[in-house]
TORDOBA-423980 format. One line per 8 residues: their letters; for each residue x, y, z of C-alpha. Coordinates in steps of 0.1 Angstrom, whole numbers, padded with zeros to 4 digits, always signed. Each point is the difference from the previous one (the first is absolute). Example, Ala and Ser with C-alpha at 12.3 -4.5 7.8 and 13.67 -1.06 7.14 Angstrom:
// TORDOBA-423980
AS = +0123:-0045:+0078; +0014:+0034:-0007
END
This chain:
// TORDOBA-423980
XXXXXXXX = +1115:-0161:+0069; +0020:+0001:-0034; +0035:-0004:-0001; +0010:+0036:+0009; +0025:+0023:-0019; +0033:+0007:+0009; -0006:+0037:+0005; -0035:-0008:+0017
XXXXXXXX = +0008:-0017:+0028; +0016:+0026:+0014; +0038:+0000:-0013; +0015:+0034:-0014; +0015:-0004:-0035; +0032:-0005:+0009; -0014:-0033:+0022; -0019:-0009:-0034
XXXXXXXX = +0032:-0002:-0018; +0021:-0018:+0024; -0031:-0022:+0001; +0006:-0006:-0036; +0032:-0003:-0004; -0006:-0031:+0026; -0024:-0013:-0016; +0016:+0000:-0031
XXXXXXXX = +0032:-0018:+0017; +0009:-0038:+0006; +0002:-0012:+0033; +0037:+0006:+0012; +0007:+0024:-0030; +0018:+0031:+0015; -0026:+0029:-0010; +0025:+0031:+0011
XXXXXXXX = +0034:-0012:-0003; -0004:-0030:-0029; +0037:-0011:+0003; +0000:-0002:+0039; +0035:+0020:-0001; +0006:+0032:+0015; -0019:+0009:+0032; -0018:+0027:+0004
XXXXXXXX = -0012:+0014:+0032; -0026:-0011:+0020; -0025:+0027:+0000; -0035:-0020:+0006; -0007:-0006:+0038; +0012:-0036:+0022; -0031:-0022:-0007; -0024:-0005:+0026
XXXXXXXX = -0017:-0035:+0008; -0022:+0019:+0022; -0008:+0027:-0032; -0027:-0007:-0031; +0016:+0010:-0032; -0020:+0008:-0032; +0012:-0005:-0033; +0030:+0022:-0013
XXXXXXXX = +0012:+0005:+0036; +0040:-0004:-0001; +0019:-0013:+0029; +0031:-0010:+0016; +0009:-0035:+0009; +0030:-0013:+0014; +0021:+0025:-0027; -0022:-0004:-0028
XXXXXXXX = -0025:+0022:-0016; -0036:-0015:-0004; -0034:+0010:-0020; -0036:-0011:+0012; -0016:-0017:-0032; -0033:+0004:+0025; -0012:+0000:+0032; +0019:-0019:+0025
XXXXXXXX = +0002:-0005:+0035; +0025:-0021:+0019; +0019:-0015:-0033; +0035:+0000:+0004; +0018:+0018:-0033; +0020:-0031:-0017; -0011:-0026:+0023; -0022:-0029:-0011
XXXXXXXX = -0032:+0014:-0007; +0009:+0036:+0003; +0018:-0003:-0029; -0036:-0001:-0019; -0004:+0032:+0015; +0033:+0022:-0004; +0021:+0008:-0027; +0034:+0001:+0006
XXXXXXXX = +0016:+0035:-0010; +0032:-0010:+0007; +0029:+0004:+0027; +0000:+0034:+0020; +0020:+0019:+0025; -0003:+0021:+0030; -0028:-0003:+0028; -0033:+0005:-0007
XXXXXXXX = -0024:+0020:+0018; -0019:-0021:+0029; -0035:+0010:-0006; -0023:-0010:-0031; -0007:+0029:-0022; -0028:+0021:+0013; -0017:-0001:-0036; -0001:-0039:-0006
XXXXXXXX = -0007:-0006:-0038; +0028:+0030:-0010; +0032:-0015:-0005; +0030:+0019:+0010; +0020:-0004:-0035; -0013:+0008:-0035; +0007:-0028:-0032; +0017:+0017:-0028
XXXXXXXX = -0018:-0020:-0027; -0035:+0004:+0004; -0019:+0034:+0000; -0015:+0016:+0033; -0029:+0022:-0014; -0035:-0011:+0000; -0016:+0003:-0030; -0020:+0029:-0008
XXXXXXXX = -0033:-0013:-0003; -0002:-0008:+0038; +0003:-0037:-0008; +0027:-0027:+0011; +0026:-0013:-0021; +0002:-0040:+0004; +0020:-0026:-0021; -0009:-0005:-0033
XXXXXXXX = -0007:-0037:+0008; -0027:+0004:+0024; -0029:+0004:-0023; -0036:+0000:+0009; -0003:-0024:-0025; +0002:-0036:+0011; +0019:-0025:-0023; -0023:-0026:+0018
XXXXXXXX = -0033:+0014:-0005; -0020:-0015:-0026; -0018:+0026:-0012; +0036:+0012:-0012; +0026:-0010:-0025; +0034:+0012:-0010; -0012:+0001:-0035; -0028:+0024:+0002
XXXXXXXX = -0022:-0033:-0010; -0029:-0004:+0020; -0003:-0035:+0023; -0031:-0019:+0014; -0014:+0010:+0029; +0011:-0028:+0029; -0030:-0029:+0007; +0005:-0002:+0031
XXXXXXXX = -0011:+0032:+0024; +0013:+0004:+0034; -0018:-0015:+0027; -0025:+0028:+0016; -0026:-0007:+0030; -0034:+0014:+0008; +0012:+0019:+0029; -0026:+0020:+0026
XXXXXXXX = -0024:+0026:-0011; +0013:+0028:-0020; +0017:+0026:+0025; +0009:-0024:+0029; +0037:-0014:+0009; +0006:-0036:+0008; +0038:+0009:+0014; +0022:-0030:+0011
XXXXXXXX = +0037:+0004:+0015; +0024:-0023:-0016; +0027:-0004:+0027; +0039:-0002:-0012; +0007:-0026:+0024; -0026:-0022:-0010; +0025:-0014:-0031; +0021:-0018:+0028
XXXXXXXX = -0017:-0019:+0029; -0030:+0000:-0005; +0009:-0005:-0037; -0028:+0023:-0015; +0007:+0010:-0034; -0012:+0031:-0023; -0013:-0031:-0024; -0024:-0012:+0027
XXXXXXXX = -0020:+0030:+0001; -0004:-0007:-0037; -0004:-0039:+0002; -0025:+0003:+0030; -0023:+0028:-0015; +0004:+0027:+0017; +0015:+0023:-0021; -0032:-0005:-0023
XXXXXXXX = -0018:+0021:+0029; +0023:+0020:+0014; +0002:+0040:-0016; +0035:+0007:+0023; +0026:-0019:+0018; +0018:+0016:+0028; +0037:-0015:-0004; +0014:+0004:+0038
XXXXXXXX = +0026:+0012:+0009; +0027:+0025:-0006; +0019:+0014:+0027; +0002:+0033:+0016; +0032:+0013:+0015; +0024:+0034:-0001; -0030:+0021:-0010; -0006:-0023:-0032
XXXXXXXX = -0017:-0032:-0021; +0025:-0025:-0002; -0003:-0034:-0012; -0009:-0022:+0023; +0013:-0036:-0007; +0016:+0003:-0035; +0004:-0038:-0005; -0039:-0008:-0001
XXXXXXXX = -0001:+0034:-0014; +0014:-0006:-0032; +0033:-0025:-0001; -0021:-0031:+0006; -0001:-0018:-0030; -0032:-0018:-0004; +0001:-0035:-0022; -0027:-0010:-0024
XXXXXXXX = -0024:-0019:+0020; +0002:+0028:+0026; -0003:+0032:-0024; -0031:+0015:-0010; +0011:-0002:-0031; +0009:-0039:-0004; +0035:+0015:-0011; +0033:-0002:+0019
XXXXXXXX = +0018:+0030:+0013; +0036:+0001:-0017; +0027:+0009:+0020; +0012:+0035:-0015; -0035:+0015:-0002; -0002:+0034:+0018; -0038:-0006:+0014; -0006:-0027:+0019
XXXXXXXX = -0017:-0013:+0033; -0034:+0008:+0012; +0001:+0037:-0017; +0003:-0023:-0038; -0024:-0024:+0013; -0026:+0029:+0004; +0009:+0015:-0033; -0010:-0033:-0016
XXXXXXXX = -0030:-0002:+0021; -0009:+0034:-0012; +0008:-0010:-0031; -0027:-0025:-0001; -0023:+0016:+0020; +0001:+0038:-0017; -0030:+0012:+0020; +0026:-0008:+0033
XXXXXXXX = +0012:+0031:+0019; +0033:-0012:+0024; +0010:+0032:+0027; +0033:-0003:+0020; -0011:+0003:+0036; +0031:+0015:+0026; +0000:-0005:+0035; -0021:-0022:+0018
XXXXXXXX = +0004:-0013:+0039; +0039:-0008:-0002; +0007:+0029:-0023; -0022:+0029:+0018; +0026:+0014:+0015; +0021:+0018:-0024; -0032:+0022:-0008; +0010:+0028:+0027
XXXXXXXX = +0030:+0010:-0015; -0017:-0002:-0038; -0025:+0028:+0017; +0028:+0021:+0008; +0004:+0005:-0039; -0032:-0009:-0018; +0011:+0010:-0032; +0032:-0016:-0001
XXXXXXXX = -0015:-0034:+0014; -0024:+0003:-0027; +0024:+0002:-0027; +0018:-0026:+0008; -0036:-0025:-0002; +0000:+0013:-0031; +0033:-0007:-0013; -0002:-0034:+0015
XXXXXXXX = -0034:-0007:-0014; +0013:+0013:-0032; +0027:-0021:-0005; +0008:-0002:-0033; +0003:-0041:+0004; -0035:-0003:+0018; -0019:+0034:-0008; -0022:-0023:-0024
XXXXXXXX = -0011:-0022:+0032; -0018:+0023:+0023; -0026:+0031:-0003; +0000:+0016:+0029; +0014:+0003:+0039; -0014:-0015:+0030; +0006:+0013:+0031; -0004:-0023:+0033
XXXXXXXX = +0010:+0023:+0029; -0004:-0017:+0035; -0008:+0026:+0015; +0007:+0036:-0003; +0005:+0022:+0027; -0016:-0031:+0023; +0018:-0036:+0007; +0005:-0032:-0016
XXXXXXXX = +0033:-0020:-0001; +0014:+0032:+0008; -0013:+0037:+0010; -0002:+0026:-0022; +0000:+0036:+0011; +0001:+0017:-0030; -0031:+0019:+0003; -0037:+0004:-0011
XXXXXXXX = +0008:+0018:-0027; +0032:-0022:-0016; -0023:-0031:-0015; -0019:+0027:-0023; +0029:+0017:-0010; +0016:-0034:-0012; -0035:-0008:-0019; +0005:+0033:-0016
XXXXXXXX = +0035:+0000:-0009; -0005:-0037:-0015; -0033:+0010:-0023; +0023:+0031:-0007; +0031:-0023:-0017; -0024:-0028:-0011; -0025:+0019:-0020; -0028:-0016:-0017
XXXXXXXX = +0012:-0033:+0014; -0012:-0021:+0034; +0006:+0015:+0029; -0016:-0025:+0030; +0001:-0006:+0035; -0005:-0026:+0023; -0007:+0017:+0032; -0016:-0009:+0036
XXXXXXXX = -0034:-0008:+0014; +0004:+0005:+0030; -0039:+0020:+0004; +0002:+0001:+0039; -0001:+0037:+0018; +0035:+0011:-0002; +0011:-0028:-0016; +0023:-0001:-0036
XXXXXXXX = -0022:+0015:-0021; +0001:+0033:+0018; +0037:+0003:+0000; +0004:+0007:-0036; -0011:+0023:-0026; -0018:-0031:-0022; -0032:+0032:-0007; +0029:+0023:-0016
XXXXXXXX = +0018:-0030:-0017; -0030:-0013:-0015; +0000:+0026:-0029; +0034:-0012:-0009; -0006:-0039:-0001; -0018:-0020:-0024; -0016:-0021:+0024; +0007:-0012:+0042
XXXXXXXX = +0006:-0035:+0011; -0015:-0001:+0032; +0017:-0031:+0021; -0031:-0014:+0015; +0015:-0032:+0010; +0023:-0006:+0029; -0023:+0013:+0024; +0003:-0028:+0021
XXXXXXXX = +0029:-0031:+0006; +0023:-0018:+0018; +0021:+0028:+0006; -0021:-0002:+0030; +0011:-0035:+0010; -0027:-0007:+0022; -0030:+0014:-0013; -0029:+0005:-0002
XXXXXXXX = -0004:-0016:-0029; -0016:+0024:-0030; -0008:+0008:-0036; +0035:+0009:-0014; -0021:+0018:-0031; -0037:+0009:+0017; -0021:+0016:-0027; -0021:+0019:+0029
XXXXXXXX = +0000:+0002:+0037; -0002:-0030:+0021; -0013:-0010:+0038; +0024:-0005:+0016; +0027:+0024:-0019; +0032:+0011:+0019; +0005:+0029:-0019; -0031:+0021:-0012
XXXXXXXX = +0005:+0014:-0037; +0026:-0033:-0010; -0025:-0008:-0027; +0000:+0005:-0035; -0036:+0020:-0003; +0014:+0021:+0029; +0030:+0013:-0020; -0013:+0008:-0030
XXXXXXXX = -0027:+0019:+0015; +0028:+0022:+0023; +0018:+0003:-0037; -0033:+0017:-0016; -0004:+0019:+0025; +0028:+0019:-0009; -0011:+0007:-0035; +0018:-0029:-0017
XXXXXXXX = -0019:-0007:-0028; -0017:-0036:-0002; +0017:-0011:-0031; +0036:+0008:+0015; -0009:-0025:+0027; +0008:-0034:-0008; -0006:-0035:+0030; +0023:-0014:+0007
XXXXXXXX = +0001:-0046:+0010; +0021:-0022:+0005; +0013:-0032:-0017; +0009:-0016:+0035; -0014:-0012:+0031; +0013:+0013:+0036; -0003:-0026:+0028; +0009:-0009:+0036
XXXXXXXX = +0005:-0033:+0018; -0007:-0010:+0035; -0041:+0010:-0004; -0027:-0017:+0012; -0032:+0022:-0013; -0012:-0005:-0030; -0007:+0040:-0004; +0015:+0038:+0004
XXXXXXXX = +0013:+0004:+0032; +0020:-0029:+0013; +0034:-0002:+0017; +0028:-0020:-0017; +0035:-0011:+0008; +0019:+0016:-0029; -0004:+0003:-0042; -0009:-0034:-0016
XXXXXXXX = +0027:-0015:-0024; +0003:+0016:-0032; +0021:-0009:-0036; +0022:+0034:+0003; -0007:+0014:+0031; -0019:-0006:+0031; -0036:+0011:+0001; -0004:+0008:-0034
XXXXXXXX = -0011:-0031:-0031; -0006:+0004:-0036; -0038:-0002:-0007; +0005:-0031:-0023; +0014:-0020:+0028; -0024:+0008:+0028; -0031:-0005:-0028; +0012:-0042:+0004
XXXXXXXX = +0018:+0002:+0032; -0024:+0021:+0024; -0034:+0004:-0024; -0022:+0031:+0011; -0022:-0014:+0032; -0022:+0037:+0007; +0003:+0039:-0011; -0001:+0029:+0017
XXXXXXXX = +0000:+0041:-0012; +0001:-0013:-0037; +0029:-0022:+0005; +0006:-0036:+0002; +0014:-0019:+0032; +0010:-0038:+0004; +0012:-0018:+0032; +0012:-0031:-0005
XXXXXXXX = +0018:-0020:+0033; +0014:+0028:+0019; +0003:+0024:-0028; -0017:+0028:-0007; +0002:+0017:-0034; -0017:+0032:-0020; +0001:+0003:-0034; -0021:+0007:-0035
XXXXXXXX = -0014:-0022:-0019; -0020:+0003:-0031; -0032:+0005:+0013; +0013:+0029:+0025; +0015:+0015:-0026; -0035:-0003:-0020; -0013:+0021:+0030; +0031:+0027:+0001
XXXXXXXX = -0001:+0006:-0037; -0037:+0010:+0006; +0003:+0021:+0026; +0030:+0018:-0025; -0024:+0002:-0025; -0027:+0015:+0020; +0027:+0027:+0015; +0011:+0008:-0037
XXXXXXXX = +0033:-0010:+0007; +0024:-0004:-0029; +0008:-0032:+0008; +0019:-0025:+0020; +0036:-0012:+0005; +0019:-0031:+0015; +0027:-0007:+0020; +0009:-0022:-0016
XXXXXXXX = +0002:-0022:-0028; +0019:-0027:+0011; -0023:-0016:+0029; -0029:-0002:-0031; -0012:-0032:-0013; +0022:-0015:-0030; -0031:+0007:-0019; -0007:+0036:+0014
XXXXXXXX = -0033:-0007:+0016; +0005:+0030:+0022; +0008:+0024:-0024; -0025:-0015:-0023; -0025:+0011:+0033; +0012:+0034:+0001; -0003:+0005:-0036; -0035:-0012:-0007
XXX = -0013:+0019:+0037; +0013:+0030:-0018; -0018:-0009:-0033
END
């Protein structure tokens, strides 16, 4: 998405100017009461760890007044880092109210010194030093004088076949152990095929989107050999971590779509109490994706909800109804935008899929990531052993419809259009240990030994540790001792991608980038199935 306006993302003008007004001041300047003398009395509300505050919100803090500069959650006003985030108004008295403001965005007192009218012509007033013209570009000069064109054209890549998604999720936790940086889906290849990349995850807690780790978010700083760019962060920038890392990758790769995905297994769970207020949950994706610091990075909303109205970590009982009516109130606040979702495929009678409204929803999503991995692990710690991502049905099966072909069938069945439906695989094997068959079915003694977590292995380490020994349903297996693993390889994918193309999918996504080759050779797969 652009960067947003002030008035556009959803503040009144009043926010806009106090918006301004912080902008416009130096950190620690004192933008109400510039002598820090007199106090005044403490009209904004106590602030609130627990509470997300948009820019232009004013609060109290330990007897001091304090304006949002932009969307915050969890900064302390004056401490170390919070600081970044509040201005300082100056010393007040009296006790403030308890509860946030019921209209986050509107602050409670009005500056004298900068006007509170929107301008006539419908359109947002913003400071006179944010032009849309970039002192950078090289097309423009102060002068008026015309420069040369740059030589050098930002990498592109072929990509799939006109129409079809290559989607990979770019986790936020990948910058620390697994030390899997932004600049390695550049350096490996695969943002030369990739059209999107899912960035996972925010959070989703007191009816909101929330940040969900704001270090790797953006305070990281990133040095030269590790930045897309080959440049060092510095330490005052305002944009840094993996949101400036994907900026540059966009940058480089223009063709690039990046969409902020909420939610996910941990994070499912504050998606009940958004569906008690669709609308307001909505706009506050849409303030946090809009951002004025990182509105640049991303171009749409994903939305991972496991599950509505049915169980994952935790079980939802917010009704058939609630998942369409947060589709609706998202494409409602995000426009012309992305609006996505990854969603169950759980195509067995009774099962996930018939728990929600995904048939209603469909009309207000740009396209469904159906999750049709998973279906089978170490979660049952002694077997059988099976296919954690079967492409079709399989002898031997404990659960009829846990197959890929199976839920995208029970999804166009209910009128989902083919193009909306995207397949989904997985950059990871799932395995047990214990086993003595070499095929589907056998017993084991518990999940095999993994990097991160038991059961579960990046595909780029089983490829050399435990290479592919058989398939089954369209998927790869490999036992090697007494381990049993399933996972995709290349040539399955090769297989997947043409069954998606013989569907009419819209494409295919991965979860995820991180357990690909250092030169992409799965993503590489996906993209020239698709092609």
């Amino acid at each position: 998405m652009k960067r947003a306006r002030i008035a556009a993302a959803g503040l009144t003008a009043t926010a806009a100017a106090v918006a301004l007004v912080a902008t416009l001041t130096p950190l620690g300047a004192n933008a109400v009461n510039p002598d820090n003398t007199s106090a005044t009395t403490c009209t904004g509300p106590a602030w609130d760890k627990a509470f997300a505050y948009n820019g232009g919100d004013v609060v109290t803090y330990e007897n001091r007044t304090y304006t949002a500069k932009w969307w915050s959650y969890s900064d302390v006003p004056g401490a170390k880092g919070g600081a970044e985030v509040w201005v300082d108004g100056g010393a007040c008295s009296g006790t403030p109210t308890d509860e946030p403001t019921d209209n986050p965005g509107e602050p409670t007192d009005e500056p004298t010194d900068v006007p509170t009218t929107e301008p006539t012509d419908g359109s947002s007033e913003e400071p006179t030093d944010d032009s849309s013209t970039d002192p950078t570009d090289p097309t423009e000069d102060p002068t008026g004088e015309p420069t040369e064109e740059p030589t050098e054209e930002p990498t592109g890549g072929t990509g799939p076949a006109a129409g079809q998604k290559v989607i990979g999720y770019y986790t936020q936790w990948g910058t620390y152990a697994r030390d899997f940086q932004v600049k390695d889906v550049d350096t490996s290849g695969a943002a030369d095929k990739l059209t999107h990349i899912n960035y996972a995850f925010g959070n989703v807690t007191g009816g909101k989107c929330v940040i969900g780790d704001s270090y790797a978010d953006y305070e990281k700083k990133f040095p030269a050999e590790r930045s897309v760019s080959g440049e060092a962060d510095t330490f005052d920038q305002e944009l840094a971590g993996n949101f400036n890392q994907l900026l540059q990758l966009k940058e480089k790769h223009p063709d690039l779509k990046v969409i902020w995905s909420f939610g996910g297994w941990t994070w499912s769970g504050g998606f009940g109490e958004a569906a008690k207020d669709p609308a307001a949950f909505a706009k506050s994706c849409h303030d946090l994706v809009e951002d004025p610091r990182w509105a640049e990075v991303f171009d749409g909303i994903d939305i991972d909800w496991e599950y509505p109205n049915a169980t994952g970590l935790s079980t939802d009982t917010s009704g058939f109804d609630a998942y369409r009516e947060v589709m609706k109130a998202l494409r409602a606040e995000f426009g012309d935008d992305l609006v996505t979702s990854a969603i169950t495929a759980d195509g067995t009678e009774g099962g996930k899929i018939e728990a929600a409204d995904y048939a209603g929803a469909a009309e207000y999503v740009d396209w469904y990531l159906p999750m049709t991995y998973d279906f089978y692990g170490a979660f049952n710690a002694q077997g059988p052993t099976a296919p954690h991502s079967p492409l079709t049905d399989f002898e031997g099966a404990g659960n009829p419809g846990f197959d890929s072909e199976t839920a995208i069938a029970k999804l166009k069945s209910l009128n989902i259009p083919d193009e909306k439906l995207l397949l989904g695989v997985g950059y990871y094997g799932r395995g047990w240990t214990g086993v003595t068959e070499d095929g589907v079915g056998g017993t084991a003694t518990g999940p095999a030994k993994g990097t991160y977590e038991a059961g579960i292995e990046d595909y780029k380490v089983l490829k050399e540790s435990c290479p592919a020994t058989g398939e089954v349903a369209g998927t790869a297996y490999a036992k090697c001792g007494s381990d049993w693993w399933s996972y995709d390889t290349p040539e399955t994918l090769a297989g997947k991608m043409a069954y998606a193309k013989e569907q009419n999918l819209g494409g295919a996504f991965a979860w995820d980038l991180s357990g690909d080759t250092a030169d992409a050779e799965l993503t590489k797969a996906v993209s020239n199935g698709l092609s």
